[in-house]
C-alpha positions as CSV (number, residue, x, y, z in Angstrom):
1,X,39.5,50.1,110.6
2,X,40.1,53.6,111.8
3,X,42.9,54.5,114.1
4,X,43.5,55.4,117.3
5,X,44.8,58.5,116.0
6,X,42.0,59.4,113.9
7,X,39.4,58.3,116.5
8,X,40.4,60.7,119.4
9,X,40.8,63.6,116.6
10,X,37.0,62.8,115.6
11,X,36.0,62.5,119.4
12,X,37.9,65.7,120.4
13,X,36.5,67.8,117.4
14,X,33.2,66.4,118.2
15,X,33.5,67.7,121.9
16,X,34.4,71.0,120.7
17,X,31.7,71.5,118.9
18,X,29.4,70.7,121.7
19,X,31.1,72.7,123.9
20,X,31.3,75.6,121.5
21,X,27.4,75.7,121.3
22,X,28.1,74.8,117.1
23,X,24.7,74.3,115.2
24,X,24.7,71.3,113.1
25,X,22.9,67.9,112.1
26,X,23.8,64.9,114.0
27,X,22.9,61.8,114.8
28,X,20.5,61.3,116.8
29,X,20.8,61.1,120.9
30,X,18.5,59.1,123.0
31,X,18.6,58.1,126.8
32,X,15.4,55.6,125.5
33,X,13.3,58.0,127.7
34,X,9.6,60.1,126.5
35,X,10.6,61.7,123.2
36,X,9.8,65.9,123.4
37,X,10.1,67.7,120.4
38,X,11.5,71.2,121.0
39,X,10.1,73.3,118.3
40,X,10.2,76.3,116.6
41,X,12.6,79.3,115.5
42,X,16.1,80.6,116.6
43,X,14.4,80.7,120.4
44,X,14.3,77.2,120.4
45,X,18.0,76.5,118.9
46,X,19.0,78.9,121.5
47,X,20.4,81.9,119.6
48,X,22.7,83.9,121.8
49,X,22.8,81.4,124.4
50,X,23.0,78.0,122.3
51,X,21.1,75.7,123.9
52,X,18.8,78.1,125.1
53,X,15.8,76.9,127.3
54,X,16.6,73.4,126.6
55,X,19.5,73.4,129.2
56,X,17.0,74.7,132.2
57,X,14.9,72.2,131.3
58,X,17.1,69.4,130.9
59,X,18.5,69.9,134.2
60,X,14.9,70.2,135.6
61,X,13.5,67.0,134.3
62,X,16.7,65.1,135.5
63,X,16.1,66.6,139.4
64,X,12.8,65.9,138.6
65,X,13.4,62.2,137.9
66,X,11.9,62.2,134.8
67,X,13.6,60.1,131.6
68,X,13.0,62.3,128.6
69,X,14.8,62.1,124.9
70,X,14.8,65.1,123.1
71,X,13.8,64.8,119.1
72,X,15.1,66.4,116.3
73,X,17.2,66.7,113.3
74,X,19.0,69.7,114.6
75,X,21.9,69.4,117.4
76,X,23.4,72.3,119.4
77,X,24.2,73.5,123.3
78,X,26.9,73.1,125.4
79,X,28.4,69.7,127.1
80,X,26.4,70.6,130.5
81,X,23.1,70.1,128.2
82,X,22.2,66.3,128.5
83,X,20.6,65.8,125.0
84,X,21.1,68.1,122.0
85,X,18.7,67.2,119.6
86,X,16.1,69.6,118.5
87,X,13.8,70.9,116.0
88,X,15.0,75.1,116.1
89,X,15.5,76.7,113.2
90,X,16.7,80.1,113.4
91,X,15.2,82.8,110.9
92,X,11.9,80.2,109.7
93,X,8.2,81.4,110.0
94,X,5.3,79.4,111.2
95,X,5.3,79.0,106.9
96,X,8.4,77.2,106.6
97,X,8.1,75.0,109.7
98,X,4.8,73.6,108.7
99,X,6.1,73.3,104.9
100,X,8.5,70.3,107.0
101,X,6.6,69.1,110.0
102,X,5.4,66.2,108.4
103,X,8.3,64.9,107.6
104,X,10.2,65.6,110.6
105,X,6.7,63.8,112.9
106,X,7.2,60.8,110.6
107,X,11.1,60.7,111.6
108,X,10.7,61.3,115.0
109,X,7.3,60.5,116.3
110,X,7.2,62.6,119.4
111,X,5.1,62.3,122.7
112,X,5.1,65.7,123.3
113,X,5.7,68.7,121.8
114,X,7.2,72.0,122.3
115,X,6.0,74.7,119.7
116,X,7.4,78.1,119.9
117,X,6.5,80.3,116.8
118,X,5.7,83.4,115.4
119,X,8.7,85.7,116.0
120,X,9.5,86.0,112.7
121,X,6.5,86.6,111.0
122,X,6.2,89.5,113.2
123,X,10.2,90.2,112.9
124,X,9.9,90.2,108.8
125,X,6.4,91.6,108.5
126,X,5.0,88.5,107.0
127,X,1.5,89.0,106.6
128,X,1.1,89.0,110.0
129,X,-2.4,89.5,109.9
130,X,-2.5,86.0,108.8
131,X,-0.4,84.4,111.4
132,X,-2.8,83.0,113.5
133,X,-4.7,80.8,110.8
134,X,-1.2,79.8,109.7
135,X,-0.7,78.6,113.5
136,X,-4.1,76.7,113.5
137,X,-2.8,75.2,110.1
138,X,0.1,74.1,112.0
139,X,-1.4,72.8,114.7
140,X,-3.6,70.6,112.9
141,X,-0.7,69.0,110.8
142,X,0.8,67.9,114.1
143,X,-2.1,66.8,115.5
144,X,-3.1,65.1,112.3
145,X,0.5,62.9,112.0
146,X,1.2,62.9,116.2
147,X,-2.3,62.3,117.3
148,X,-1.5,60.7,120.7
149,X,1.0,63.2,121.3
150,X,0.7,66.0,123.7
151,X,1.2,69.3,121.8
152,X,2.4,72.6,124.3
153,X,1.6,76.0,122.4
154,X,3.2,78.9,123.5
155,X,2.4,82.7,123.6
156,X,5.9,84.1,121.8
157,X,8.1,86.0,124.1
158,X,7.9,89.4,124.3
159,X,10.2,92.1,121.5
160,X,11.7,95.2,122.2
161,X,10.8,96.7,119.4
162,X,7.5,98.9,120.1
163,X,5.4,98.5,117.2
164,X,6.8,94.7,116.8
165,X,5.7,94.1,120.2
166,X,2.1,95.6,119.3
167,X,1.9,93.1,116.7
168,X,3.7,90.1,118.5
169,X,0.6,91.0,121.4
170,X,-2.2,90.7,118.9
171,X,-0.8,87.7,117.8
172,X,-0.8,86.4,120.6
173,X,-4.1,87.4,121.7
174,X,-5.8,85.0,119.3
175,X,-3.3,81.9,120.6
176,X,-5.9,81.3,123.8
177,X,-8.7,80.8,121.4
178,X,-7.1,78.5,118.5
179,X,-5.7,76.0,121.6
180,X,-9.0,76.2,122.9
181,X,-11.3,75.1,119.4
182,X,-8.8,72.3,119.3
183,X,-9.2,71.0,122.8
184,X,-13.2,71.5,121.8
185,X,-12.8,69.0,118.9
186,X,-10.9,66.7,121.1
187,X,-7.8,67.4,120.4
188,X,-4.4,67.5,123.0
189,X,-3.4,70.7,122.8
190,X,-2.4,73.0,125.9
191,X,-1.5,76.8,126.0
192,X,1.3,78.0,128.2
193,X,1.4,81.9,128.4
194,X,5.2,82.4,127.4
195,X,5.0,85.8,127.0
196,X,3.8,87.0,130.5
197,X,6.9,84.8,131.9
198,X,9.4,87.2,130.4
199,X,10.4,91.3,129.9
200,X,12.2,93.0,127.7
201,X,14.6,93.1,130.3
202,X,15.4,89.5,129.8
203,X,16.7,89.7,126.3
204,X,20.1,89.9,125.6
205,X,19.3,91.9,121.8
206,X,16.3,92.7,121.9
207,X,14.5,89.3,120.2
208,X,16.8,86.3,122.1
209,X,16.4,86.4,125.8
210,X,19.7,85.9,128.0
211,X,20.5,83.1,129.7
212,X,18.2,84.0,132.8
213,X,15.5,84.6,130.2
214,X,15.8,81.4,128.7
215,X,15.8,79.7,132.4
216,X,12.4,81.7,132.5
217,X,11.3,79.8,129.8
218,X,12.6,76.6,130.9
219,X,10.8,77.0,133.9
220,X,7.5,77.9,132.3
221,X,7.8,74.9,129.7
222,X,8.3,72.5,132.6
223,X,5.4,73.5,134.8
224,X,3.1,73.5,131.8
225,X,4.8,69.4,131.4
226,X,3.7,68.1,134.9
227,X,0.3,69.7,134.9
228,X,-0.4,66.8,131.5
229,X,-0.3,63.9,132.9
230,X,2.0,61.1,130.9
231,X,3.3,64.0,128.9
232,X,7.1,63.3,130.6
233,X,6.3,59.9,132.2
234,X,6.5,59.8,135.5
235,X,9.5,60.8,138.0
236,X,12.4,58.1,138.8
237,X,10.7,56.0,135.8
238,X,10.3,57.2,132.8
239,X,9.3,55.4,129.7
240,X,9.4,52.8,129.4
241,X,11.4,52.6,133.5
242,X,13.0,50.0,134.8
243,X,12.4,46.5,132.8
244,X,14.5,43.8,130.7
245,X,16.7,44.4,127.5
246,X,16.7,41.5,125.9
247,X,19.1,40.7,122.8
248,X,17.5,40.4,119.6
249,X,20.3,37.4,118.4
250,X,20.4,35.6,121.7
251,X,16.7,35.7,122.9
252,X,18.9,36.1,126.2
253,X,18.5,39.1,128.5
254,X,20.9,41.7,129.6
255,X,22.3,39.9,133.0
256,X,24.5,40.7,136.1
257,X,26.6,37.3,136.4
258,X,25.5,35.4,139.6
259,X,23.2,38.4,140.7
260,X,26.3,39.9,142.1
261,X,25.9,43.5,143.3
262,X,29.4,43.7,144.0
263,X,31.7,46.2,141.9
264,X,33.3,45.0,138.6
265,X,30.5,42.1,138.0
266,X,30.3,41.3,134.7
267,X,27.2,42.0,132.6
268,X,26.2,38.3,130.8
269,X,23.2,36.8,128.8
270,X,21.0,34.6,130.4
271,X,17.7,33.4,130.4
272,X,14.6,36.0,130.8
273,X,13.6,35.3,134.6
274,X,12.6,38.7,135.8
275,X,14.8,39.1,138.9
276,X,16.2,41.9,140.0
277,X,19.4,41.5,138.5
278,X,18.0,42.1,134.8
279,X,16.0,45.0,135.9
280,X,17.8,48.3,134.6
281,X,16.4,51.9,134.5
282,X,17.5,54.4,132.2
283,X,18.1,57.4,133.5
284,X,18.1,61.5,132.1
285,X,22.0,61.3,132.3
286,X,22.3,58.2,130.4
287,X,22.9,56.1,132.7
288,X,21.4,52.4,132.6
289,X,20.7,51.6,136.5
290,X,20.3,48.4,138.3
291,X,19.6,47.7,142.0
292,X,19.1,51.2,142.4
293,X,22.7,52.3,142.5
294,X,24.7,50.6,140.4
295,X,25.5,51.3,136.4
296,X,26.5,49.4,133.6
297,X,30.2,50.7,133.1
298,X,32.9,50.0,130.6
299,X,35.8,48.6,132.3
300,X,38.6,51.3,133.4
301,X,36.4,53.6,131.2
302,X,38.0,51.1,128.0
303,X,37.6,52.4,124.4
304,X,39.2,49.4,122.7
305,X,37.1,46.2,120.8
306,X,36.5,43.5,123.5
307,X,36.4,46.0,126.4
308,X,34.8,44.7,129.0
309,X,31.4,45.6,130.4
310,X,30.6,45.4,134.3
311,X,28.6,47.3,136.8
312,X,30.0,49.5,139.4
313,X,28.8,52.5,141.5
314,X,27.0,55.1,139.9
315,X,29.5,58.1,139.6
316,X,28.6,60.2,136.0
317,X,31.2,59.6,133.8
318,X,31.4,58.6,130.2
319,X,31.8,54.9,130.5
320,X,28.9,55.2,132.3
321,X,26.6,56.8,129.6
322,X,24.9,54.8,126.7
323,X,22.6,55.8,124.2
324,X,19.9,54.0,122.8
325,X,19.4,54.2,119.3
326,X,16.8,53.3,116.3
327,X,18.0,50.9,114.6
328,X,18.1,48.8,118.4
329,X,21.8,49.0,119.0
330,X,23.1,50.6,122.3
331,X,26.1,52.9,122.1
332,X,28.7,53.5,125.3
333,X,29.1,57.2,124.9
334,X,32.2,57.6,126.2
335,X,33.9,54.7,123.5
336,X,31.1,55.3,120.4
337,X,31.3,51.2,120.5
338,X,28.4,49.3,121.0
339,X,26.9,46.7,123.6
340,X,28.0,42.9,122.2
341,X,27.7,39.8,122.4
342,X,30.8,37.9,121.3
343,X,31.2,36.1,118.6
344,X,27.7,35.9,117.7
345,X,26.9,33.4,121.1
346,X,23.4,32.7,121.9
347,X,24.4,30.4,125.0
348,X,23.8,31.4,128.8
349,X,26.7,32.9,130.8
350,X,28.3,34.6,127.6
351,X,30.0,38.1,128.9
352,X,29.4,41.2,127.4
353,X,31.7,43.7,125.5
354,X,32.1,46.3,123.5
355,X,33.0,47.0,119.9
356,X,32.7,48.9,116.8
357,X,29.0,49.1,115.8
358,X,27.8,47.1,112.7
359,X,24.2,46.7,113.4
360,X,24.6,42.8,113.5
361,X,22.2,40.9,115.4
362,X,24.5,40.5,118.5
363,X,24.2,44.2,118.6
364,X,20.3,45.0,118.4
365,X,18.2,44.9,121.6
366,X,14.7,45.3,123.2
367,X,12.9,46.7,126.2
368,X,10.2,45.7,127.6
């Protein structure tokens, strides 16, 4: 069992690597919302700026209402970013991104996705004549493994460098006309003109853009979003919005004991009925809403086994935040303890806690 001790040095080391913008590999973060693949090269991971346009468009789509889970086996930005998972990799070529796309679709299997690429062919002088095929190439291999998902293709931001931004601009000229001959074989494929969005003046080296530039971006990405319908869900939804979670050991759903709406009601297992007290939204922050205004909480923000899990007023913090995951278990953020049923109980009225995550079947759950 690991310690107190050695659990708040994990959690604080982990916090400081957020904060500090580290790149890295974690595990995956999900808010159970419409999974949106960033994509691409160091734009993406948010060199300079980590995060990069992934913050202004986090913080978009939550004003916006809209539940979206970032995808990816990359992890960086600060703790103001909602979701760090992405799929940047600073340095790669359209090349070595396709060489792993399949892979990474499989993993993942995004709704939507973000592509940003082509800097550094232009940036290393890699055959650049032969970019825009290697693009199509791409393009197909997404479409080909995602082919219900939305796929955004952007025009690369603009380069400093003169005759690097000559060839970043023919590049880019023949962008319009590979989205368009996959749209023509019926593909979903958009184009959203990046490059017109920024100037040189918004890059902080001359290749990264600053943070303003990167808001530029975010800005672009989410206008291009809400023009596709379904692409994000829809706003104060999401996917898949307000339903039941059901335990996968119990059969029982996710309850709010005597359809209380009072603060400090405990969360139960009963019987699936539909009413409004087993009706819980997840939100952008994390949050896992019922009656409209009220959050599934750990009691006195607990990090112990057998703390106690009630509803109380919405207010942001950590106790307040849970993360879905894949293998059906949900996480409190703030404790890294999972949603539990006790003792393995399948019987009605049975009050929910938290504790150390093992996967068990009094741990799994499902939305509907």
């Amino acid at each position: 069992m690991r310690t107190w001790g050695r659990w708040c040095a994990a959690a604080l080391m982990a916090v400081a690597l957020v904060m500090a913008g580290t790149a890295g590999v974690a595990a995956a973060e999900s808010n159970g919302g419409v999974r949106v693949m960033p994509l691409g090269d160091s734009i993406t991971e948010g060199t300079q700026v980590p995060g990069g346009y992934r913050i202004g468009l986090w913080q978009r789509l939550a004003a916006g209402r809209y539940t979206v889970d970032f995808v990816g086996s990359q992890f960086n930005g600060p703790g103001s970013l909602g979701d760090h998972d992405h799929e940047g990799h600073p340095g790669w070529r359209i090349d070595q991104i396709d060489a792993n796309i399949s892979g990474w679709l499989r993993t993942y299997t995004p709704r939507t996705v973000l592509l940003h690429i082509g800097t550094n062919d232009v940036l290393q002088n890699y055959n650049v004549a032969g970019a825009p095929q290697r693009l199509s190439t791409l393009i197909d291999h997404i479409t080909t493994a995602v082919p219900d998902a939305d796929v955004f293709v952007a025009t690369i931001i603009p380069l400093s460098n003169s005759g690097q931004e000559s060839a970043a601009r023919t590049f880019n000229a023949a962008i319009p006309g590979i989205v368009q001959s996959k749209v023509n074989s019926g593909k979903r494929v958009h184009l959203v003109d990046m490059h017109s969005k920024l100037t040189t003046s918004d890059l902080i080296d001359g290749i990264h853009p600053t943070a303003g530039g990167y808001d530029k971006m975010a800005a672009a990405w989410y206008g291009a979003l809400q023009s596709v319908s379904g692409s994000i869900g829809q706003p104060g939804s999401g996917n898949p919005g307000a339903g039941a979670i059901k335990g996968v050991g119990s059969g029982r759903c996710l309850d709010v004991s005597g359809a209380s709406q009072a603060n400090g009601a405990q969360a139960q297992i009963w019987d699936c009925n539909g009413q409004a007290n087993q009706q819980w939204t997840a939100t952008a922050s994390g949050e896992l809403r019922v009656y409209g205004g009220k959050c599934l909480d750990v009691y006195g923000a607990g990090t112990a086994d057998g703390a106690n899990v009630i509803i109380w007023d919405c207010n942001g913090q950590t106790n307040q935040q849970w993360r879905f995951n894949s293998d059906g278990t949900i996480t409190a953020v703030g404790a890294n303890k999972c949603l539990d049923v006790p003792n393995y109980s399948t019987a009605n009225g049975v009050k929910l806690q938290i504790w150390s995550c093992g996967g068990a079947a009094n741990q799994r759950w499902t939305r509907s």
